[in-house]
C-alpha positions as a Markdown table, in Angstrom:
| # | Residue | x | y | z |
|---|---|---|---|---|
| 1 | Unk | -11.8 | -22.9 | -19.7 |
| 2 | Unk | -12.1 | -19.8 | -21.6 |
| 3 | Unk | -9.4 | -16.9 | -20.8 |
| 4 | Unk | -10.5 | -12.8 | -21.1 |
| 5 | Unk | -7.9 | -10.8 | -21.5 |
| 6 | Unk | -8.3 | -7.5 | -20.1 |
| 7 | Unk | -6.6 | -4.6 | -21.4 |
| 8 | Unk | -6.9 | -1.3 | -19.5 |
| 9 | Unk | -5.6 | -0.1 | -17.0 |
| 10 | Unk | -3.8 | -1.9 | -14.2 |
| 11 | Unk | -6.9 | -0.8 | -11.5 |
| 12 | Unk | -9.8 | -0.5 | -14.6 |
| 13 | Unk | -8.4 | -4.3 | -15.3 |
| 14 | Unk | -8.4 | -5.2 | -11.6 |
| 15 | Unk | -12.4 | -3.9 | -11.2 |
| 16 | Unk | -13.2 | -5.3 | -14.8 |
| 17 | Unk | -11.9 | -9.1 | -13.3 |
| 18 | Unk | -14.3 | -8.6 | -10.3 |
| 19 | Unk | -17.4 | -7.6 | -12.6 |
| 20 | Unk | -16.3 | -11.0 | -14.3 |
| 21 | Unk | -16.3 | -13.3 | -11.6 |
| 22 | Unk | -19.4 | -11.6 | -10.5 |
| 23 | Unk | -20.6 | -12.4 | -13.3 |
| 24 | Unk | -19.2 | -15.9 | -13.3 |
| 25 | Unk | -21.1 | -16.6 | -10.0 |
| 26 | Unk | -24.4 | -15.4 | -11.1 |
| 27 | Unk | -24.6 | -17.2 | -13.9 |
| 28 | Unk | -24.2 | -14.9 | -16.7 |
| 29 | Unk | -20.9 | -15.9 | -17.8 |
| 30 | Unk | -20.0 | -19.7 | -18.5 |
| 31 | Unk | -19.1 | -20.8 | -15.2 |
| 32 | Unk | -15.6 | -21.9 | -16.5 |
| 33 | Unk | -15.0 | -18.1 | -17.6 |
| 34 | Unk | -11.4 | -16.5 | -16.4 |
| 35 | Unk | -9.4 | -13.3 | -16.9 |
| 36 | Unk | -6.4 | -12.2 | -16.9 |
| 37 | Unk | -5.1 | -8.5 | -17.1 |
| 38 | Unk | -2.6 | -6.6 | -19.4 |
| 39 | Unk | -2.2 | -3.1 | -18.3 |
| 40 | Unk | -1.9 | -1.1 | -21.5 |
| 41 | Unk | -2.1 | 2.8 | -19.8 |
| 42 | Unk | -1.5 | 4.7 | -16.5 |
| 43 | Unk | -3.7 | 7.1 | -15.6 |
| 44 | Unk | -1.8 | 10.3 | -13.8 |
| 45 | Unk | -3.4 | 13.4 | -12.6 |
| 46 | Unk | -1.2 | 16.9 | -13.6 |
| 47 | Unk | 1.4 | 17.3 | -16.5 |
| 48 | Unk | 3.7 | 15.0 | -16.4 |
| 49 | Unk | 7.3 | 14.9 | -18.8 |
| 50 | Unk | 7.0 | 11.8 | -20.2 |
| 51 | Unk | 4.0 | 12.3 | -21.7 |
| 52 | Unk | 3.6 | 13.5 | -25.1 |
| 53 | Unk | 0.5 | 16.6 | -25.0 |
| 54 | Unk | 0.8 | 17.0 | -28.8 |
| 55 | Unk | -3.2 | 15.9 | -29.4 |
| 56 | Unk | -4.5 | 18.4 | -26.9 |
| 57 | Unk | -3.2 | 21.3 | -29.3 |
| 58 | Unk | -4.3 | 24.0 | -27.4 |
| 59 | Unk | -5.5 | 22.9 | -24.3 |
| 60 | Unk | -5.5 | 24.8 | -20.4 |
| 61 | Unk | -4.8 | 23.5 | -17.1 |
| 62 | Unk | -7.8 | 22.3 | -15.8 |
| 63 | Unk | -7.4 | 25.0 | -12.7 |
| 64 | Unk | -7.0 | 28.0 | -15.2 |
| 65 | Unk | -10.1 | 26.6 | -17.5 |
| 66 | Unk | -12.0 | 26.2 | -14.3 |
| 67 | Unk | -12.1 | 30.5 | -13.8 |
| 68 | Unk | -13.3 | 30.6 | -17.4 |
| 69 | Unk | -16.2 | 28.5 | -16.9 |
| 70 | Unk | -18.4 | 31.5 | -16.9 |
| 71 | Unk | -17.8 | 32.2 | -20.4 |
| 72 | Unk | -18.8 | 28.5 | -21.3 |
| 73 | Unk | -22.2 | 27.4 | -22.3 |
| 74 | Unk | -22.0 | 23.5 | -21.6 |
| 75 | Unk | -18.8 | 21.5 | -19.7 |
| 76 | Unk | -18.6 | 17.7 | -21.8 |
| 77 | Unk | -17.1 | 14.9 | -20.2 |
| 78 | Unk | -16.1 | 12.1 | -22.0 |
| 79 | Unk | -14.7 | 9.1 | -20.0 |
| 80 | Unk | -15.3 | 7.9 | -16.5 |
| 81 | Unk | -12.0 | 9.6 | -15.7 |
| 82 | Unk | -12.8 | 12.8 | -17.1 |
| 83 | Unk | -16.0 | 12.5 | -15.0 |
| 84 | Unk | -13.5 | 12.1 | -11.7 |
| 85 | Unk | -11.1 | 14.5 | -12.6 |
| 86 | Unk | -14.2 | 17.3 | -12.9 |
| 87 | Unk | -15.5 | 16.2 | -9.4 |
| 88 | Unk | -11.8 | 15.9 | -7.8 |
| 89 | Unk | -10.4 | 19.7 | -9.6 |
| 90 | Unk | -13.4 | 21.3 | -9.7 |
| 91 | Unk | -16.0 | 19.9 | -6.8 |
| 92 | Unk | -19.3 | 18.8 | -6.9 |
| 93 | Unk | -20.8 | 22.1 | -5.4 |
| 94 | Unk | -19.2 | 24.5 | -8.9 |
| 95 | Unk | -20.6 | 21.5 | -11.5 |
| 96 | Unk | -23.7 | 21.9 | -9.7 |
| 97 | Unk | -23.2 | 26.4 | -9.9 |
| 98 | Unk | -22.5 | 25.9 | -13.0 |
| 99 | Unk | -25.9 | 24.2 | -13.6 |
| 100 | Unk | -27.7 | 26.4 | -12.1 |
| 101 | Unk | -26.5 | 29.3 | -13.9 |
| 102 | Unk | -27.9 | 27.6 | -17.2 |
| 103 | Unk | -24.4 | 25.6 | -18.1 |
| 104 | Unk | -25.5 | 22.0 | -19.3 |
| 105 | Unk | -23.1 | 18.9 | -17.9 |
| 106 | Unk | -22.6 | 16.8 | -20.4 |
| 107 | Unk | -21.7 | 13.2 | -20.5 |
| 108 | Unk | -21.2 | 10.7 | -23.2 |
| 109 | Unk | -22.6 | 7.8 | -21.7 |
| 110 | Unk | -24.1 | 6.1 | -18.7 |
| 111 | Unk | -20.5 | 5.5 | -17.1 |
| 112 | Unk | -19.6 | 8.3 | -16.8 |
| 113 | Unk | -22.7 | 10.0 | -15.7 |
| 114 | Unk | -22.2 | 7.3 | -13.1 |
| 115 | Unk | -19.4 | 8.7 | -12.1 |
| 116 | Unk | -21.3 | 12.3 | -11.2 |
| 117 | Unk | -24.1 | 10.9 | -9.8 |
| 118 | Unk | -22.7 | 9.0 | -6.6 |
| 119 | Unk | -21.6 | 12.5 | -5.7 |
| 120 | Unk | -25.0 | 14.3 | -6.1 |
| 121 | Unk | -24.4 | 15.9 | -9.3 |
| 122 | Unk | -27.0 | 14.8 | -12.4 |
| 123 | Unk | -25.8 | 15.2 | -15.6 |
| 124 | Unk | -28.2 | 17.7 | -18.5 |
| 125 | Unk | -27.6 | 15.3 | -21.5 |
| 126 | Unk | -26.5 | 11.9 | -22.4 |
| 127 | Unk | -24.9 | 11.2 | -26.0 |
| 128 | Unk | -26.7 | 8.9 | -28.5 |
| 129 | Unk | -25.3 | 7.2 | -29.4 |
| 130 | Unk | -23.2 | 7.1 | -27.1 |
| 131 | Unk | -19.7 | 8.3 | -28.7 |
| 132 | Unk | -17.8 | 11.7 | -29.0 |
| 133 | Unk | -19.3 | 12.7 | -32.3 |
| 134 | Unk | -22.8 | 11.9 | -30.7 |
| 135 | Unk | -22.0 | 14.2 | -27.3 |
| 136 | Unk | -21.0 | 16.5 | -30.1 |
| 137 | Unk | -24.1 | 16.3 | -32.3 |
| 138 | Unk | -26.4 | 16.4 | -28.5 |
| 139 | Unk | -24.9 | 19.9 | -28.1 |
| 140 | Unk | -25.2 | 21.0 | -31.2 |
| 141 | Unk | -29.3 | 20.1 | -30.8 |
| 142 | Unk | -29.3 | 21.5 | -27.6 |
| 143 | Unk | -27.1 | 24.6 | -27.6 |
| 144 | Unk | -28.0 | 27.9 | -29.2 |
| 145 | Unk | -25.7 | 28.8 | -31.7 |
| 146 | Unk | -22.1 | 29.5 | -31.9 |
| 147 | Unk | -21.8 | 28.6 | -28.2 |
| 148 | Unk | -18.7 | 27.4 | -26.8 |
| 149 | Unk | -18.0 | 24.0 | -24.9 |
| 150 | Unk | -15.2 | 23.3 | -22.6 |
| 151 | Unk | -13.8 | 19.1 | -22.7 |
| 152 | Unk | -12.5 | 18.0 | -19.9 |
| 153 | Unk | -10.1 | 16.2 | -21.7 |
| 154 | Unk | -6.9 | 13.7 | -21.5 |
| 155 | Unk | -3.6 | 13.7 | -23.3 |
| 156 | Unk | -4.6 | 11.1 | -25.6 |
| 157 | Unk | -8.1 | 12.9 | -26.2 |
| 158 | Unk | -9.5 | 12.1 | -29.7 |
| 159 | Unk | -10.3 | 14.9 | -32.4 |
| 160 | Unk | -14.1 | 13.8 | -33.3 |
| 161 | Unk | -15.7 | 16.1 | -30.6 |
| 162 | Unk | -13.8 | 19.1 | -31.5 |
| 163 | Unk | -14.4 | 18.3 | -35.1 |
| 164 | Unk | -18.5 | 17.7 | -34.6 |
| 165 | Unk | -18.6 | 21.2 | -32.6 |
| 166 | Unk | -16.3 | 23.4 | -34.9 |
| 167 | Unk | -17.7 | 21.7 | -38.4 |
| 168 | Unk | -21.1 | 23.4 | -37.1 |
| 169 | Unk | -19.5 | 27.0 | -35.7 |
| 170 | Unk | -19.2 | 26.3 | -32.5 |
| 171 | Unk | -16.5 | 26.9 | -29.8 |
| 172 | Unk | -14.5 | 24.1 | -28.5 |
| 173 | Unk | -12.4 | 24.4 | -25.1 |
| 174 | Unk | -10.2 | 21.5 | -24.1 |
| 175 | Unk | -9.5 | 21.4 | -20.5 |
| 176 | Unk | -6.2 | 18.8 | -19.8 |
| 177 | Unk | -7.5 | 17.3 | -17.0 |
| 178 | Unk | -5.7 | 13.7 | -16.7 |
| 179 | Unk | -3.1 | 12.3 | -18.4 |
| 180 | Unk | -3.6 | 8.8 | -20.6 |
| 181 | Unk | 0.0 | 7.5 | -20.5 |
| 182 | Unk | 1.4 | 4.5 | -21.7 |
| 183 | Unk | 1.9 | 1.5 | -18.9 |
| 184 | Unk | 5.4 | -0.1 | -19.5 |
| 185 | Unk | 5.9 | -3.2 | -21.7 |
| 186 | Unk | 4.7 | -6.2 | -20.4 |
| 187 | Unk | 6.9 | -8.3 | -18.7 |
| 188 | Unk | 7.5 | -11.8 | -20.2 |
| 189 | Unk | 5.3 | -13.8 | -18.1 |
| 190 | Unk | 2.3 | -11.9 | -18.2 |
| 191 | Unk | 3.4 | -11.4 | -22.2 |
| 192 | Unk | 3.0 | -14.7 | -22.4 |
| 193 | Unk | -0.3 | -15.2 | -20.3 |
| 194 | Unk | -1.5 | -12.8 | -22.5 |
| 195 | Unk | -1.0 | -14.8 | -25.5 |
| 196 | Unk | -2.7 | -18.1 | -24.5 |
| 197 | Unk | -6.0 | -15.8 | -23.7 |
| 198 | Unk | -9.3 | -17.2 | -26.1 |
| 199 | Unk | -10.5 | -14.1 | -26.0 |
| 200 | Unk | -9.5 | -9.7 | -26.1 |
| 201 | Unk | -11.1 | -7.3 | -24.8 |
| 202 | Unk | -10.0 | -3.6 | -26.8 |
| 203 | Unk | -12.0 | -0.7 | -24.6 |
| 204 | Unk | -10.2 | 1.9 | -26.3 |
| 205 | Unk | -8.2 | 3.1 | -29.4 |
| 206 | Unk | -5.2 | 3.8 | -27.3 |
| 207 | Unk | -5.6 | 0.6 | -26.2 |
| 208 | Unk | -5.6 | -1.2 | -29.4 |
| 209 | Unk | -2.3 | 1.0 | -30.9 |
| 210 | Unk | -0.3 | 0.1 | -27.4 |
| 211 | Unk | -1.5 | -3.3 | -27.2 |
| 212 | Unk | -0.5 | -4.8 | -30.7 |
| 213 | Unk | 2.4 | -2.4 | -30.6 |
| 214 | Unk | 3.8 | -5.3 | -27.9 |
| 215 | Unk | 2.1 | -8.4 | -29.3 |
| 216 | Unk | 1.2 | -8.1 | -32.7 |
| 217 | Unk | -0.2 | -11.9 | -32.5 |
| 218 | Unk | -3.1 | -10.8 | -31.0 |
| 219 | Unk | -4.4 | -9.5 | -33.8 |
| 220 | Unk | -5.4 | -12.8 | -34.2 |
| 221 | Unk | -7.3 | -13.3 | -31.5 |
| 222 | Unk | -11.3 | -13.3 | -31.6 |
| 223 | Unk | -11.3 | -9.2 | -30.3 |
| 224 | Unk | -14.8 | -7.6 | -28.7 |
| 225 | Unk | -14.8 | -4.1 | -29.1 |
| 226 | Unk | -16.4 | -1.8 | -26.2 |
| 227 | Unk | -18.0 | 1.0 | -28.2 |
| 228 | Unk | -18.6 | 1.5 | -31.6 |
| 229 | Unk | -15.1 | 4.2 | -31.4 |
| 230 | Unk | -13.2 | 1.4 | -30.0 |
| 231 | Unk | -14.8 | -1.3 | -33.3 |
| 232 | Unk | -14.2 | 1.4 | -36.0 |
| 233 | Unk | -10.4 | 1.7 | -35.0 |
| 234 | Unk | -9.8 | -1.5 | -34.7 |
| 235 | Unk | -10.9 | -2.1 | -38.0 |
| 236 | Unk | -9.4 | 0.9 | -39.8 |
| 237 | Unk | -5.8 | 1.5 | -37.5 |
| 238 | Unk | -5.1 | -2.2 | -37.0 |
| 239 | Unk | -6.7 | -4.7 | -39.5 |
| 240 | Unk | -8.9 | -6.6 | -37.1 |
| 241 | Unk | -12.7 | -7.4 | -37.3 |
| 242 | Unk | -14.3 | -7.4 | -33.6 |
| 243 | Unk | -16.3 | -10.5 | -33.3 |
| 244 | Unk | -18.6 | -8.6 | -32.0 |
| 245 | Unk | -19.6 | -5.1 | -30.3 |
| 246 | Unk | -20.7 | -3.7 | -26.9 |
| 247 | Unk | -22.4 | -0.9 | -28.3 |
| 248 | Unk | -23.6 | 1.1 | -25.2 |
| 249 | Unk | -19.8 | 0.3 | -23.9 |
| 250 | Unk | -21.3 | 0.6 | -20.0 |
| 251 | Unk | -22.8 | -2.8 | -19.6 |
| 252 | Unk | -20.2 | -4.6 | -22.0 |
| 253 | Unk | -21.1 | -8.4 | -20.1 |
| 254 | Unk | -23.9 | -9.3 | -22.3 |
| 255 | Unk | -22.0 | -8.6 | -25.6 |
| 256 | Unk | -19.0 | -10.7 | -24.3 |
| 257 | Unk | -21.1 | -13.6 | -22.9 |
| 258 | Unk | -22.6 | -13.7 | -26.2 |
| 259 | Unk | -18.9 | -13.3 | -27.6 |
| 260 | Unk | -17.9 | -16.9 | -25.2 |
| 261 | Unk | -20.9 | -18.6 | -26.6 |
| 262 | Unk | -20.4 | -17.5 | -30.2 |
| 263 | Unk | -16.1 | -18.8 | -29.8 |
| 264 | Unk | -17.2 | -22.4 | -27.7 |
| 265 | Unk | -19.6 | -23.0 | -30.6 |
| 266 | Unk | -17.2 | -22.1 | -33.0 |
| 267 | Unk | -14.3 | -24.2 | -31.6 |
| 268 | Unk | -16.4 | -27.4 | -30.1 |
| 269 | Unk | -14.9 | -30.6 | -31.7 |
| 270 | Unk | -17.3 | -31.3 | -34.4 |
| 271 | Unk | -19.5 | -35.0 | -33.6 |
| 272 | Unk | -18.2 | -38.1 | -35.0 |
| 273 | Unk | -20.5 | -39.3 | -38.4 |
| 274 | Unk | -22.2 | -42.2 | -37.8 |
| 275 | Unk | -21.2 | -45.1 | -39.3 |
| 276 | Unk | -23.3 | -46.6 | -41.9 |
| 277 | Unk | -25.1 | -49.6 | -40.3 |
């Protein structure tokens, strides 16, 4: 019976399970397939004190960046939770003014553009591929130059967007909209559930870093990275080698049935020889 572990959030983890038995039941996972969950983040809306804001430098209340929208040529959004906190602090109907007054809503992938469209609003442009420095390479295509682009952004908001939009002269607003925080450390139970999992799946960089900052074993463990961000951490921050890649990061079960197959092959006793007759 192969074991998932699931490593976002505790809610993330809890929808991720159902996706899996879903999946389970309609026959695109081995039928044997199971999960289990260890939460490695909270997310919490508004600044909070325990969490450390140093890698949003200079970033704005989402509330205050909202009245400087107008100076803005495109808003980027680059998590399904970025995506929520735009429609929950700023409302469908301004994303949509700010549309129509030539702003582009940008999203870095089908996820979160999701996100936007089950409350009316379509996003301009999709990243591709679809990562931060590719959002960031879209706008520079798309945008005349020397514009300026507002993130909606998280504590734990990584530097390649800024860097793809400033490297080529343009503006980069972040606007702290949610907070990334670290979940507490597992207790020893679900520690040790954790452990006895076949398989991990890493959906983030912050991920990763809190996750073998807890359980450094599972390392070890055959890892599938969602998105190529995700598999390039991995490898570079922590030493492991994803087994394989979900490289669209939205649709992730195809990569990790092909990830079950490729470990049951991999670990099926091997046939007895024959013996000579």
């Amino acid at each position: 019976m192969p074991t998932v572990l699931l490593t976002r959030s505790g809610p993330d983890n809890a929808a991720c399970a159902a996706r899996i038995r879903a999946a389970v039941a309609a026959g695109r996972l081995p039928r044997d397939t199971v999960s289990c969950s260890l939460a490695t983040s909270r997310i919490l809306a508004g600044p909070s004190a325990d969490v450390d804001l140093s890698p949003v430098h200079d970033a704005l209340p989402v509330t205050e960046g909202a009245r400087r929208l107008g100076g803005v040529a495109a808003l980027a959004l680059t998590s399904r939770h970025g995506a929520s906190a735009a429609l929950t602090l700023l409302g469908a109907l301004a994303l949509q003014a700010f549309q129509d007054a030539g702003g582009v809503l940008a999203c870095v992938g089908p996820a979160t553009a999701r996100v936007l469209r089950r409350a009316g609003v379509w996003a301009d442009l999709l990243a591709s591929p679809a990562t931060a420095a590719g959002l960031g390479a879209g706008l520079v295509a798309r945008l005349p130059p020397g514009a300026r682009v507002a993130h909606l952004c998280s504590s734990s908001a990584r530097p390649e967007l800024a860097d793809a939009l400033r490297r080529a002269g343009f503006g980069y607003l972040p606007l702290l909209a949610y907070r990334n925080a670290p979940a507490p450390a597992p207790r020893a139970d679900v520690a040790a559930r954790a452990l006895r999992a076949d398989l991990v799946l890493v959906f983030a960089p912050s991920a990763a870093e809190r996750l073998y900052r807890h359980l450094p074993a599972l390392r070890q463990r055959p890892t599938v990275a969602i998105g190529p961000t995700t598999a390039a951490s991995l490898r570079a921050d922590h030493g492991v080698a994803p087994i394989a890649v979900a490289e669209g990061g939205a649709d992730w079960l195809p990569t990790l049935a092909a990830a079950l197959d490729a470990h049951a092959a991999a670990t099926r006793p091997a046939a007895p020889a024959e013996e000579p007759r």
